[in-house]
C-alpha positions in Angstrom: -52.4 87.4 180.1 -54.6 89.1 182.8 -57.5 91.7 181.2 -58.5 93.9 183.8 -62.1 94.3 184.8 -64.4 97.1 183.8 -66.9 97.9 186.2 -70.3 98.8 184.7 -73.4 100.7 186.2 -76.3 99.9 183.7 -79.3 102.0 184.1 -83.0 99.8 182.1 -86.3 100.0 182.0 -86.1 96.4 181.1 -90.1 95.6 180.1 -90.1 92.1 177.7 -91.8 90.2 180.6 -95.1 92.6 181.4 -98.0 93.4 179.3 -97.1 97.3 179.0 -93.6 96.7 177.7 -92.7 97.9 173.9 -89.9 96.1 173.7 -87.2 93.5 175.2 -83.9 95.3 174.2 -82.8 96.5 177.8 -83.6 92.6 179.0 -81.1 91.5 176.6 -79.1 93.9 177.3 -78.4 92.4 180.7 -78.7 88.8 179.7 -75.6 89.8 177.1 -73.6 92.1 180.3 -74.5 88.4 182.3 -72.7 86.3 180.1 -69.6 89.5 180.1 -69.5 88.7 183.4 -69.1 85.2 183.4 -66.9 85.2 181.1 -64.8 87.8 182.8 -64.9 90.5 180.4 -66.7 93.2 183.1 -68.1 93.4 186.7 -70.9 94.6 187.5 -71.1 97.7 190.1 -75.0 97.7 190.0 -78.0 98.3 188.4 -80.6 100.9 188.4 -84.2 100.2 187.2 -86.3 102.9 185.8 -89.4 103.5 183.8 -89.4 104.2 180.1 -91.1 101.7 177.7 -93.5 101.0 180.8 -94.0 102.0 184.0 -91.7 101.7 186.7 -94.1 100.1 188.9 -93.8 97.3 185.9 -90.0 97.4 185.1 -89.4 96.9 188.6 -90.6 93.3 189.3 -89.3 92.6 185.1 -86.0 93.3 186.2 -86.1 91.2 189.6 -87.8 88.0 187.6 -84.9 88.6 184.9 -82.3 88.7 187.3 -83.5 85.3 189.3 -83.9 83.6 186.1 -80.5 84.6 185.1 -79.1 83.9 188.1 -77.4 87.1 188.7 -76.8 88.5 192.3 -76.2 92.2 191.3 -76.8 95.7 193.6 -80.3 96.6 192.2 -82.3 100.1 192.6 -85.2 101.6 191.8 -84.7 105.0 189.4 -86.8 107.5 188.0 -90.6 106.4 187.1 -93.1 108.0 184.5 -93.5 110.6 187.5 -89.9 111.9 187.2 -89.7 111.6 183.5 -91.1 113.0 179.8 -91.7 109.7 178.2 -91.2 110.5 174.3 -94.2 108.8 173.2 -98.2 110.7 173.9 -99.4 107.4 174.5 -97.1 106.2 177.1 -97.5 110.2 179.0 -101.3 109.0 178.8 -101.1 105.6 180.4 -98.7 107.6 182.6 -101.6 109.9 183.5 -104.3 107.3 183.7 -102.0 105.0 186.3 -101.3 106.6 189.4 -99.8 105.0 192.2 -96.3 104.6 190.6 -93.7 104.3 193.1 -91.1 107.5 193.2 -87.0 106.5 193.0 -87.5 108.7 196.3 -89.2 106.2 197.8 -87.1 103.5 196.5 -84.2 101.2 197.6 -85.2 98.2 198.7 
């Protein structure tokens, strides 16, 4: 029996790796869509990367590490940083404040 293939877009803010992240739940998140893959369940049509639990100019090179150590060649870009965004948390809008130099999704496919 052939299952087709869903294609999946994933937007993260995948931060388990860097010393601002809150949490690791968007870096399973594409360890688990990975193994999908593999195991034919989905394709992936790419992946965009913003900031949320940390900054973007963090998430970014999380989600590149995760990907090489994962082994997954996937269309990857950057999205929305704290700039763009209302992060929900007063601490996060603060840290946001304090650390300028973020790079803007404008600014962003690499």
């Amino acid at each position: 029996r052939i299952v087709p293939t869903m294609k999946w877009w994933i937007d993260a803010d995948p931060s388990g790796l860097v010393w601002t992240g809150l949490d690791c739940d968007d870096d399973l998140a594409l360890i688990a869509a990975k193994a999908l893959e593999e195991a034919g369940e989905m394709e992936m049509a790419g992946l965009s990367i913003c900031g949320g639990n940390a900054q973007l100019a963090h998430t970014w090179p999380n989600a590149l590490k995760l990907l090489q150590t994962i082994g997954a060649a996937w269309k990857v870009f950057k999205g929305a940083g704290w700039q763009q965004m209302q992060p929900a948390w007063a601490s996060l809008r603060l840290l946001g404040r304090l650390m300028r130099g973020e790079e803007d999704s404008d600014d962003a496919v690499e």
